[in-house]
C-alpha positions as CSV (number, residue, x, y, z in Angstrom):
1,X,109.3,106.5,81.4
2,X,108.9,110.5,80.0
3,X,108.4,112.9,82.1
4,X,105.5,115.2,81.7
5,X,106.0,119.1,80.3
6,X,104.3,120.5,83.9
7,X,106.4,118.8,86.3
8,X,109.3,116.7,85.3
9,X,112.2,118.4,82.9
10,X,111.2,117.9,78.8
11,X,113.0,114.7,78.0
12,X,113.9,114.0,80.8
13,X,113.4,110.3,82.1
14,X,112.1,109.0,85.1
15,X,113.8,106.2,86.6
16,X,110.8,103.9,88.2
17,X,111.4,102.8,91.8
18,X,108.3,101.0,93.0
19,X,104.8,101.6,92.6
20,X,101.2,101.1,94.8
21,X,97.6,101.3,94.0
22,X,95.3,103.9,95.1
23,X,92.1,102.6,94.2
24,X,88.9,102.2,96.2
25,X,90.1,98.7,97.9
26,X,93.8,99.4,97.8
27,X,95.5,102.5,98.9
28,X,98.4,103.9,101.4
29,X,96.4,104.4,104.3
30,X,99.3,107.3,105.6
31,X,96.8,109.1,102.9
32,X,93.6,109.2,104.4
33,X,91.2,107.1,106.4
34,X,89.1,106.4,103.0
35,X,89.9,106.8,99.6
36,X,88.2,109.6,98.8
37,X,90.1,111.4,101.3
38,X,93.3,109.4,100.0
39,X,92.9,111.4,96.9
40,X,92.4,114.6,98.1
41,X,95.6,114.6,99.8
42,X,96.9,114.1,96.5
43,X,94.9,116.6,94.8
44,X,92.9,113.9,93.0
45,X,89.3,113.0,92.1
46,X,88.1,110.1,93.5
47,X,87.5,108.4,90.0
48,X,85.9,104.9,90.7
49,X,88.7,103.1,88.8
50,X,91.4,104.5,90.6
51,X,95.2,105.4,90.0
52,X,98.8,103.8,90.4
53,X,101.2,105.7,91.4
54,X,105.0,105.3,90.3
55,X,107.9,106.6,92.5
56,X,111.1,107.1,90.6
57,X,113.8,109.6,90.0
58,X,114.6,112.1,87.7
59,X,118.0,112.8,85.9
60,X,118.7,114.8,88.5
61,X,117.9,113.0,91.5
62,X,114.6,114.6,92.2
63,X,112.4,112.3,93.8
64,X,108.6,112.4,91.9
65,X,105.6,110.3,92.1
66,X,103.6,110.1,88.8
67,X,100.1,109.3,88.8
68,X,98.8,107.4,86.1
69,X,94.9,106.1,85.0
70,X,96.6,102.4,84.1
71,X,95.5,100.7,87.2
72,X,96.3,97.5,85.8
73,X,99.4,98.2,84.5
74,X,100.9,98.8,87.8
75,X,98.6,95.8,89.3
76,X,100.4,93.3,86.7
77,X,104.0,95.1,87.8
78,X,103.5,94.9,91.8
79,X,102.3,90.9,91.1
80,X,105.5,90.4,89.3
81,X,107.6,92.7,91.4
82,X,106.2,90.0,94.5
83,X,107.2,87.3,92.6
84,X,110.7,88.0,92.4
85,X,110.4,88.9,88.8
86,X,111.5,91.5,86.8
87,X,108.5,94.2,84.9
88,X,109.8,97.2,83.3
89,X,106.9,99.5,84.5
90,X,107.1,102.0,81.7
91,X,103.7,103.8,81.5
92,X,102.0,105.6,78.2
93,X,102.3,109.6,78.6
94,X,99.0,109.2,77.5
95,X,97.8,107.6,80.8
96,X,100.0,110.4,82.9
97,X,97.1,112.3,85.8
98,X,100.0,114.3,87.1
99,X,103.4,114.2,88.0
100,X,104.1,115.3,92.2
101,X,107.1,116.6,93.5
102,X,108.4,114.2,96.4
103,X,107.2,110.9,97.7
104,X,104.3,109.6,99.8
105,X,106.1,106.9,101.1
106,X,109.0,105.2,102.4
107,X,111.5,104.0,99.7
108,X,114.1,102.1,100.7
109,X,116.1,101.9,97.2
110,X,117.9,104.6,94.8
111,X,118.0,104.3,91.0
112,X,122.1,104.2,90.0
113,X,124.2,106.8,88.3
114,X,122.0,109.6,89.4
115,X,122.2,112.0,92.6
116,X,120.6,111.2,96.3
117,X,116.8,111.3,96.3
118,X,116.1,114.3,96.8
119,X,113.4,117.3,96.8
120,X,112.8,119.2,93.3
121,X,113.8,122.9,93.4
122,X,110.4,124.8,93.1
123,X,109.3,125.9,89.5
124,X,110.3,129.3,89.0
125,X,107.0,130.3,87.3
126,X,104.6,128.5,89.9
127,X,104.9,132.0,91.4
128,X,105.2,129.9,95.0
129,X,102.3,127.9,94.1
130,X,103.3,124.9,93.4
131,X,102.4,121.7,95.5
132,X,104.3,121.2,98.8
133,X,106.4,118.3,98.0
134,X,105.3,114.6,99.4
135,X,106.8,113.2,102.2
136,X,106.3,110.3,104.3
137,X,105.0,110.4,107.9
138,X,107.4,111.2,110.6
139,X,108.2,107.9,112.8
140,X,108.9,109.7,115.9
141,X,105.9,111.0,116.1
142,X,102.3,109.6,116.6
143,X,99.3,111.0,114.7
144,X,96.5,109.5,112.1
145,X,98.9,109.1,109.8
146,X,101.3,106.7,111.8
147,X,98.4,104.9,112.9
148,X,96.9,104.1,109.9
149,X,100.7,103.0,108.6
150,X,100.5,101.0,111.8
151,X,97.5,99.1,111.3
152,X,98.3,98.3,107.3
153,X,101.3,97.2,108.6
154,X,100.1,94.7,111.1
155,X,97.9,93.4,108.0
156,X,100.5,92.8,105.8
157,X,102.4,90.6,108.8
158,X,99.6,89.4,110.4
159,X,100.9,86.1,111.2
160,X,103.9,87.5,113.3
161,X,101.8,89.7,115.0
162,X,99.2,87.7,116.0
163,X,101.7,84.8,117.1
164,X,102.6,87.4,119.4
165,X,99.4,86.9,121.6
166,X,98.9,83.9,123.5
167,X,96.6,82.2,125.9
168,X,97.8,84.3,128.9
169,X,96.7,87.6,127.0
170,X,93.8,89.3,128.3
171,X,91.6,90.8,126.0
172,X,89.1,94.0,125.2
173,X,85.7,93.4,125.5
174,X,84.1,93.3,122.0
175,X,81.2,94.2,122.6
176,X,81.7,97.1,125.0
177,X,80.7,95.3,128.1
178,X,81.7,97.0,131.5
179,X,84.6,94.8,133.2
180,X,82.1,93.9,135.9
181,X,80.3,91.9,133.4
182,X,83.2,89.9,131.9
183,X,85.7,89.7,135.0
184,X,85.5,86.1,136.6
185,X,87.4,82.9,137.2
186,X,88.2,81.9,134.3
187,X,91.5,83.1,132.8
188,X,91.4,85.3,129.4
189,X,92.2,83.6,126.1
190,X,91.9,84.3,122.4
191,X,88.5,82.7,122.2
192,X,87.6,84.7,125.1
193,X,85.7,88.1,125.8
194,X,88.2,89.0,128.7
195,X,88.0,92.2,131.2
196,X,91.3,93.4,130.4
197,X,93.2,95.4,127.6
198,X,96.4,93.8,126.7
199,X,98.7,97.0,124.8
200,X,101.4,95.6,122.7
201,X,104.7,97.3,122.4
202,X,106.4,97.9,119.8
203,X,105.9,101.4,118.4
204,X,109.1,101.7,116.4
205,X,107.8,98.4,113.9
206,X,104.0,99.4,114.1
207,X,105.2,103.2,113.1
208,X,107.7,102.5,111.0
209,X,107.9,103.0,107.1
210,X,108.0,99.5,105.7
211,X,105.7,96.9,106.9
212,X,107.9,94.3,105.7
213,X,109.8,95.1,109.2
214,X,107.4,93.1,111.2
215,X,106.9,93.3,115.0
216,X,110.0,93.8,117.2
217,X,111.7,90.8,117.9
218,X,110.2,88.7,121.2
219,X,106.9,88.9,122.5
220,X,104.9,92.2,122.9
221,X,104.8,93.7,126.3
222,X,101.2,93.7,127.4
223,X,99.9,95.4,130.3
224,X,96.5,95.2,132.4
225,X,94.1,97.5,132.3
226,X,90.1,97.9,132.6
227,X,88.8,98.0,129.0
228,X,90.3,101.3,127.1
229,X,86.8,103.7,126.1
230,X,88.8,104.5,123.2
231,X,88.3,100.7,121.7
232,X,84.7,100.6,123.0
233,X,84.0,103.9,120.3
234,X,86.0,102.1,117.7
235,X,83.8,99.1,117.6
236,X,80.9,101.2,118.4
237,X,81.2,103.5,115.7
238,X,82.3,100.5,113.0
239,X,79.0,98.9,114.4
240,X,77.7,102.0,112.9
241,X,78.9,101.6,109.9
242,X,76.3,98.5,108.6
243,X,73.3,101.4,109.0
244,X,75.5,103.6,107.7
245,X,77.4,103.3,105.0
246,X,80.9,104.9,104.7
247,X,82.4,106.6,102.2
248,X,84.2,103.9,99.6
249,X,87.9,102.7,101.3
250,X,86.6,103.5,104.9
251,X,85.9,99.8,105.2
252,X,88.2,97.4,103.5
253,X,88.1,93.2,102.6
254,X,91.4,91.3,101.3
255,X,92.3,87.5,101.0
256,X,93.6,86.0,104.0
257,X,94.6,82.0,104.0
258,X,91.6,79.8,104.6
259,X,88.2,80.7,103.9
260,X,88.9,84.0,106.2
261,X,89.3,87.5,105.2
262,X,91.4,90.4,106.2
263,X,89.2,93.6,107.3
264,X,90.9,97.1,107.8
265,X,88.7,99.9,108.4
266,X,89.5,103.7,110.1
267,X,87.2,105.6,112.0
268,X,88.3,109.0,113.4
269,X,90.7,108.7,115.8
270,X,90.8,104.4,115.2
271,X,92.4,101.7,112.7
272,X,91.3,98.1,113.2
273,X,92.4,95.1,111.0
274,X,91.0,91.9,112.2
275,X,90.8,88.0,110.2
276,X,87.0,87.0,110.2
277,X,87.8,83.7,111.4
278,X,90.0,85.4,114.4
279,X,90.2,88.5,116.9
280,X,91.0,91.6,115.8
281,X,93.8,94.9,116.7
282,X,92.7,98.7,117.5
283,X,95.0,101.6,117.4
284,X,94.4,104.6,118.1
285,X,95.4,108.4,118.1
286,X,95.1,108.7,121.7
287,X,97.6,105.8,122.4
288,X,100.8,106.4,120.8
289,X,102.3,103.1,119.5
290,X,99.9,100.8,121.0
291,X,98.3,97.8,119.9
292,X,95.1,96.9,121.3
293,X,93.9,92.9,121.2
294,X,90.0,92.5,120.9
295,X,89.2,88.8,121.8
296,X,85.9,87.2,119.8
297,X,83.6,86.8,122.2
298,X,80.0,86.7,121.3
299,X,79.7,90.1,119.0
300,X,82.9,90.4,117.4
301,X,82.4,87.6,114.7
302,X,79.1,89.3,113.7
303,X,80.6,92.7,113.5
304,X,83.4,91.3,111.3
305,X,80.7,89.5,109.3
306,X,78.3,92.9,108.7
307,X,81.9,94.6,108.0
308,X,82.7,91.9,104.9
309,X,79.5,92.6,103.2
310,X,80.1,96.1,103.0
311,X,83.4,96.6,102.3
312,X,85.2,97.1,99.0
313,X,87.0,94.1,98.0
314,X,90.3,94.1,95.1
315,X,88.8,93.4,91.5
């Protein structure tokens, strides 16, 4: 693929890594809780159709993320790319949005025969203007970023994590009960509105860069506690959301095996990802590396229900 005159050399070629979707149903959520927000980070409109955006390396090394308006093009190279197929993503110049210095994300591969992926030297006539370069979010450290990463990653693995929670775990009240009101006898179960929050451990594979890690190997610690306030605004506030409306992205809805679907939406401060046809996971800012079970009880299918019907779903 060319570079573009403003930001990779003249003639020089860009040597395509990988590649992701930013669109309204599809983005990195390390961008932004919503995808207007997504593209704002990336100094972007939030044009309906969306972008893909291809990480590669210059001749030099550099590392560069190129925008491009051919959402299907990089759609068709991601299928193949999971297939185990080869695609040689080379995009139009025509359907270049801009070329950014750095990546967003993660990537785990180099191209050959060129320098280590590294930074661009700043452009000499940007008089110090120039974009900061992209980088992704810092693992050792907790924030909205590593949360959302978190939570898409628990999505893309949800089977490993959710095997993780058994009978014995106790659960957050969905519907924001106080423990008085669901504290009894019986013990908590996944079908079951318990009394208690059970925290998985595991911040290193929730916070990490690739979601292809997968939890930690073993099961997750959990520990008891009365139901963390911080879940009760989470599904408060996402209850809100069906009166409401968010802005596009904020609320998401992807296949999931079965008749289910997958739901990820962000609030401030929160990421859930939940299957309709199962419980659902809160993170949240306030506890670093945590995962937080929510058990279905009575309210939590109907809040995953109102949350399909408004998200945005892939075309």
């Amino acid at each position: 693929m060319a570079g573009t005159d403003d930001t990779v050399a003249d003639n020089d070629a860009l040597y395509v890594l990988t590649a992701v979707l930013l669109t309204p149903a599809q983005f990195p959520g390390v961008l932004g809780d919503d995808y207007p927000a997504a593209c704002a980070a990336l100094r972007l409109e939030p044009y309906a159709e969306g972008y893909g955006l291809v990480m590669g390396q210059d001749g030099d090394g550099a590392r560069w993320t190129v925008v491009i308006d051919d959402v299907s093009l990089v759609a068709v190279a991601i299928a193949s790319w999971d297939c185990g197929m080869e695609y040689d993503l080379s995009p139009d110049d025509r359907s270049v949005v801009s070329a950014l210095p750095g990546w967003p994300l993660a990537v785990a591969v180099a191209a050959p025969g060129v320098p280590a992926p590294h930074d661009p030297a700043p452009d000499p006539g940007a008089d110090g203007e120039d974009p900061a370069p992209l980088s992704p979010p810092d693992t050792e450290v907790w924030g909205p970023a590593q949360r959302r990463l978190g939570a898409d990653a628990i999505a893309s693995q949800w089977a490993q994590w959710r095997g993780q929670i058994d009978d014995a775990t106790a659960f957050a009240p969905p519907g924001g009960e106080s423990t008085a009101d669901t504290e009894g006898g019986a013990s908590a179960g996944p079908d079951r509105a318990g009394a208690e929050t059970g925290a998985g451990s595991g911040a290193a594979a929730v916070a990490g860069t690739e979601a292809e890690d997968g939890p930690e190997s073993g099961p997750c610690a959990t520990r008891a506690s009365v139901a963390h306030p911080g879940v009760r605004r989470a599904l408060a506030e996402a209850r809100a959301y069906a009166d409401e409306p968010p802005p596009p992205g904020r609320v998401r809805s992807s296949f999931a095996p079965g008749d289910a679907r997958m739901i990820r939406a962000d609030g401030p401060g929160w990421s859930m990802v939940a299957r309709t046809d199962d419980i659902a996971f809160v993170l949240l800012d306030e506890m670093p590396g945590e995962i937080l079970p929510v058990g279905r009880g009575t309210e939590l299918p109907g809040l995953l229900t109102a949350l399909d019907a408004l998200a945005v779903r892939p075309s």
